[in-house]
VEXVEX-522372 format. One record per residue: z, y, x of N, C-alpha, C in turn. Coordinates in steps of 0.02 Angstrom, whole numbers, plus 50000, padded with zeros to 5 digits. Example, Ala and Ser with C-alpha at 12.3 -4.5 7.8 and 13.67 -1.06 7.14 Angstrom:
REM residues 2
503904971650660503904977550615503904983550660 503544988850642503574994750684503945000250645 
END
This chain:
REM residues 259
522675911955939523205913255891523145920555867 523195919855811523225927555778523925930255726 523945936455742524515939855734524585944355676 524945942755635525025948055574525245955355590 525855955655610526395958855624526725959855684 526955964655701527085965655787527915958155791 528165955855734528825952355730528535943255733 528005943955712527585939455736527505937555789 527185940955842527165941255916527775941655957 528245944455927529055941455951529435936855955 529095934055888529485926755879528985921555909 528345923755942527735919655965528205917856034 528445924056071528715924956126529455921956153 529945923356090530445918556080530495910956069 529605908756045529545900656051529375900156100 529025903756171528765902156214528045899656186 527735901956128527055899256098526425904656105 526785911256152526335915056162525875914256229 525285915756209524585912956283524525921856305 524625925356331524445933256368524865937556354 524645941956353525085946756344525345948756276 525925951656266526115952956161525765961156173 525815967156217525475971756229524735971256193 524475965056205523525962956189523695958756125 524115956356112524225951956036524075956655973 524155961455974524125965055932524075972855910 523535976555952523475984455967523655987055923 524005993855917523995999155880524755998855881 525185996155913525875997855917526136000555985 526656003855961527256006256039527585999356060 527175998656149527435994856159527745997856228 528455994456237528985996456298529085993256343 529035995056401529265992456466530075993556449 530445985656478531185985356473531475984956527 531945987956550532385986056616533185985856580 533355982856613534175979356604534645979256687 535085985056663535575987256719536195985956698 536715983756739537325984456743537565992456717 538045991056679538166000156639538456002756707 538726001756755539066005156827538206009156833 537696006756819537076012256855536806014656814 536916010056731536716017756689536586024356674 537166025956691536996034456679536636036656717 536346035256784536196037456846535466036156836 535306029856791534566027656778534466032956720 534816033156672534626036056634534386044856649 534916045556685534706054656719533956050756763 533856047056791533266047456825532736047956783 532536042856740532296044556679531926049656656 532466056156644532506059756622532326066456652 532426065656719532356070656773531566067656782 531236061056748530396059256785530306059056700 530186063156678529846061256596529306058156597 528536060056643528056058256658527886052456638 528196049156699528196041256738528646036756681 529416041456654529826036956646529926041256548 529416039856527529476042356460530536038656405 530786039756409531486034056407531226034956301 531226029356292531306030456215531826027556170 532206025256235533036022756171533336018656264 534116019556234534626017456279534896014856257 534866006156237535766001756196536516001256216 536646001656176537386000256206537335994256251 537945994756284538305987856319538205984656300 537925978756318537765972256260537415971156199 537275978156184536625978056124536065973056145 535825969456087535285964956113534835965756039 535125968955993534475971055925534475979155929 533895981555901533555987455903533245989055823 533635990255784533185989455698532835996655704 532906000655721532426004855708531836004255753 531906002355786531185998055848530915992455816 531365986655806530925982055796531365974455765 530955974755691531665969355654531735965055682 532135962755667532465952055685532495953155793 532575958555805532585958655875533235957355918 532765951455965533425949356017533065947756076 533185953256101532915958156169533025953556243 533355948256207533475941456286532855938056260 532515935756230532175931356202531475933056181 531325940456172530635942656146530205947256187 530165944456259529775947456292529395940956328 528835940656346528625934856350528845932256433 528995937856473529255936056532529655940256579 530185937956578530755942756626530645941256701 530785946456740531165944356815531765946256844 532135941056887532715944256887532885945156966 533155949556962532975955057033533675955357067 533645954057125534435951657169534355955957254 534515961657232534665963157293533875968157324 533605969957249532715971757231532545968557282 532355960657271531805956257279531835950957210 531105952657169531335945157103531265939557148 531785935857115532085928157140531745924357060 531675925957017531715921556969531205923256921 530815919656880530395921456812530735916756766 530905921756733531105918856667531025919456600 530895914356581530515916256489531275919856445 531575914756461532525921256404532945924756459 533395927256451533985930456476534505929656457 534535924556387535215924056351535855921256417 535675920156467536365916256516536585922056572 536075926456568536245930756605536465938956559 536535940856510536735944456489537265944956436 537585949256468538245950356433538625956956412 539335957556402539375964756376539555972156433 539085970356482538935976056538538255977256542 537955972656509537025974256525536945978956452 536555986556500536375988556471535545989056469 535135991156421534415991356411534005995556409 533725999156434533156002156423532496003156395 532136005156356531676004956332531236010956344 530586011356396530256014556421529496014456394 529376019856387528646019956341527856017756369 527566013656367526936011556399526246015056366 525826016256425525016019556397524776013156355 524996007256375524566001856331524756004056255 524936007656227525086007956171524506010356123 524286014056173523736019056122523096017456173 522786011256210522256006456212521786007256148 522196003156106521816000356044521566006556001 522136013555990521906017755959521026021055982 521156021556066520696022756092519976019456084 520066013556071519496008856044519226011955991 519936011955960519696014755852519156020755866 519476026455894519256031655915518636031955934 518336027255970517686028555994517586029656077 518346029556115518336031156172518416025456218 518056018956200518206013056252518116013756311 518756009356363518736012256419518276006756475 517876007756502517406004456525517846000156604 518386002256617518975997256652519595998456643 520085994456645520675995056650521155992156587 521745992956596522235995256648522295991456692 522425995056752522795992256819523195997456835 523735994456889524355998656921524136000856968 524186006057011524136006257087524646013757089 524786012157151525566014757179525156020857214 525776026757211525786033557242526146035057302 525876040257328526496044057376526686051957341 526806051257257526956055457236527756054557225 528056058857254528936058157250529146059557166 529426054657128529896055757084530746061757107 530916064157064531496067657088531976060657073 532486061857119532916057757152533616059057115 533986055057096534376053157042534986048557079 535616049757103535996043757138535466041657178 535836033657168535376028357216534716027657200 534366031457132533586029157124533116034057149 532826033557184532126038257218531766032457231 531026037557242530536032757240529816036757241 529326033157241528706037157210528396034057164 527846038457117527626036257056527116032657067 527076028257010526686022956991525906025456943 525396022056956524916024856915524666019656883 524286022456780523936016056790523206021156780 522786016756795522166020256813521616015156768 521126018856722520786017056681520066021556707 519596017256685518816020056695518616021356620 518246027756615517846027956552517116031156586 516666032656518515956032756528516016042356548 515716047856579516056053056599515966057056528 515476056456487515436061756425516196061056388 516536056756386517106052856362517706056256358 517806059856454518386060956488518766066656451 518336072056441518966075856405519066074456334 518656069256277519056069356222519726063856244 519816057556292520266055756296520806058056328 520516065056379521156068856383521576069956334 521006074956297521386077356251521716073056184 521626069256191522046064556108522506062856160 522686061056221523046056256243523676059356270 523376068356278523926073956283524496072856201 524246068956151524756069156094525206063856094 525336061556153525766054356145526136054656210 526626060956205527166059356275527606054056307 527696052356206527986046156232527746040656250 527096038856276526486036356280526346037356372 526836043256395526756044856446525996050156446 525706050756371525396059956384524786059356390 524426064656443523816066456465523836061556523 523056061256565523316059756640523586064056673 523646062156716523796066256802523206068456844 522776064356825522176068056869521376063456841 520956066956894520266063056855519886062656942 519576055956978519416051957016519756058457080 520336058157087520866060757131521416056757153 521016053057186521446046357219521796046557310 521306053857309521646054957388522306060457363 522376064557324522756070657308523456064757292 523366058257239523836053557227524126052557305 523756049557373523976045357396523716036957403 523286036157360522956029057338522506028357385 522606023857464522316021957514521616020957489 521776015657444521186009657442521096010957353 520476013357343520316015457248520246007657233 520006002257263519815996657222520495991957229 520995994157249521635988157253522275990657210 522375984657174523085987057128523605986157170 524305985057124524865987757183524975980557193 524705976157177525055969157206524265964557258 523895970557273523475969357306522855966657318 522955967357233522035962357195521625965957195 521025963757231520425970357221520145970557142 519915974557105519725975157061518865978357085 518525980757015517955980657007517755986456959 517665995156992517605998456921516895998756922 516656000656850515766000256834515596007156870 515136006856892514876013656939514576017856878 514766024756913514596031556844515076031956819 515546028256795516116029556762516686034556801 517046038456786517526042856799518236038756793 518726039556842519346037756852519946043656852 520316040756781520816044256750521456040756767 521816044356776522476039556823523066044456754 523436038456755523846040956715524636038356744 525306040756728526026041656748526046034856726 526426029256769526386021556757527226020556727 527256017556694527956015956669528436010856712 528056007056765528406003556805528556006256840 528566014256845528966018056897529686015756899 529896016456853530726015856856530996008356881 530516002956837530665998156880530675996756970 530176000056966530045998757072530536003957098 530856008357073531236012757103531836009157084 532156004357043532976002457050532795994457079 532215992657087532185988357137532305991757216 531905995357229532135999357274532736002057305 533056003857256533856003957252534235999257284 533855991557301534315986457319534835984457253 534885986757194535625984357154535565976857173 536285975957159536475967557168536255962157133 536215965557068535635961957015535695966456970 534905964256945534295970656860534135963856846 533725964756778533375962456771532945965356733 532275963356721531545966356723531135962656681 530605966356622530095963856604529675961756654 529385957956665528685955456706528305957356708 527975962456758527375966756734526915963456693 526535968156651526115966256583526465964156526 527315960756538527575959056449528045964456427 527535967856416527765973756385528165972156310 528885972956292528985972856230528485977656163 528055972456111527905976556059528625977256010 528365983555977528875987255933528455986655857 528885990455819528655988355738528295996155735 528436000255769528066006055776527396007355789 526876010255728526256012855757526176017155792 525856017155846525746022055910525406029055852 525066026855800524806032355801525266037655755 525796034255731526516039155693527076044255765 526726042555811526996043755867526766051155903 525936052355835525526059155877526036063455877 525916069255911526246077855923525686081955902 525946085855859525146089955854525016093555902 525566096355921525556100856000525586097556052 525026098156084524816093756150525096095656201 525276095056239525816095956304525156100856341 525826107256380525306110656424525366109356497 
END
């Protein structure tokens, strides 16, 4: 199936007619990791957020019960256009679910958190294909601690060819909200990362040898930290269904690259 428009791949997602990810449906957009809290932990997520820019790039907060986003992304209804939720009781998911419309109401508030998958595809355009990745794998790097959310950061970690490494530093330093530059380059003991070939849900992977490992600030930080939290119930994009936006990643550059 092929995709015109990032509203396309929303409404692919709202029929349940989408096959992978909407993140891979269609490169060259901002696409967001979503979490959905009771407004009682709002503010507290939101300062966390904010206190982890890194990890937890925040690029919009809805109201109570907001469920459209027009300057994100038209005809949007944020229970229905992600291709897979989980819903989290006590931080353990109990449930996968394709909508949310039965479970949200006018106390769920939303989050919208910025993903590296965004600027993938630019990277392609560019000339900088990444010879693996993305995958997640987990830190023993402490996020600062916010109320009930602490935690440590999340990575996602991509392979490129080594002549490569610093032009994708450097373009990738223009997209904070993108979550930035990396964090480091094949520094997997300084992270904390036991095991370089296992993601965080314990799948070995496979990087091409020669290639250099660039670890970058993971956006499911915030999720694993208000799971963590224990709340009574969240609910959660599904890792990989990242909401796409109507936004090009690349209207998103900074000319000033973060120091």
């Amino acid at each position: 199936m092929t995709f015109a428009t990032p509203l396309d791949v929303r409404l692919a997602c709202r029929s349940n007619q989408l096959e992978g990810f909407a993140s891979r449906a269609l490169p060259g957009y901002l696409c967001v990791n979503v979490a959905f809290l009771d407004k009682r932990y709002a503010d507290d997520f939101e300062a966390f957020c904010r206190a982890n820019p890194k990890p937890c790039p925040l690029i919009a907060r809805l109201d109570p019960g907001q469920f459209d986003c027009h300057e994100f992304a038209a005809q949007l209804d944020i229970r229905t256009d992600l291709g897979s939720y989980d819903i989290v009781r006590d931080g353990e998911v109990v449930e996968l679910r394709a909508d949310i419309v039965e479970f949200f109401d006018e106390r769920t508030v939303t989050f919208l958190i910025g993903s590296s998958v965004s600027f993938d595809g630019l990277l392609t355009d560019k000339g900088y294909p990444a010879a693996f990745g993305p995958a997640i794998q987990l830190t023993t790097i402490p996020c600062e601690t916010v109320g009930v959310f602490s935690g440590n950061m999340a990575v996602t970690i991509r392979a490129f060819e080594p002549h490569l490494i610093d032009d994708v530093w450097e373009f990738t330093s223009h997209f904070p909200q993108c979550h930035g530059a990396p964090i480091g380059r094949n520094n997997a003991d300084e992270l904390g990362i036991d095991d370089l070939d296992i993601n965080m849900n314990g799948q070995r992977f496979d990087v091409p040898e020669g290639t250099d490992r660039l670890y970058w600030a993971c956006g499911i930080t915030p999720r694993i930290v208000a799971e963590q939290a224990r709340l009574p119930f969240m609910i959660s994009y599904t890792p990989g269904h990242a909401l796409i936006t109507d936004i090009p990643t690349e209207t998103l550059y900074q000319p000033h690259p973060e120091t």
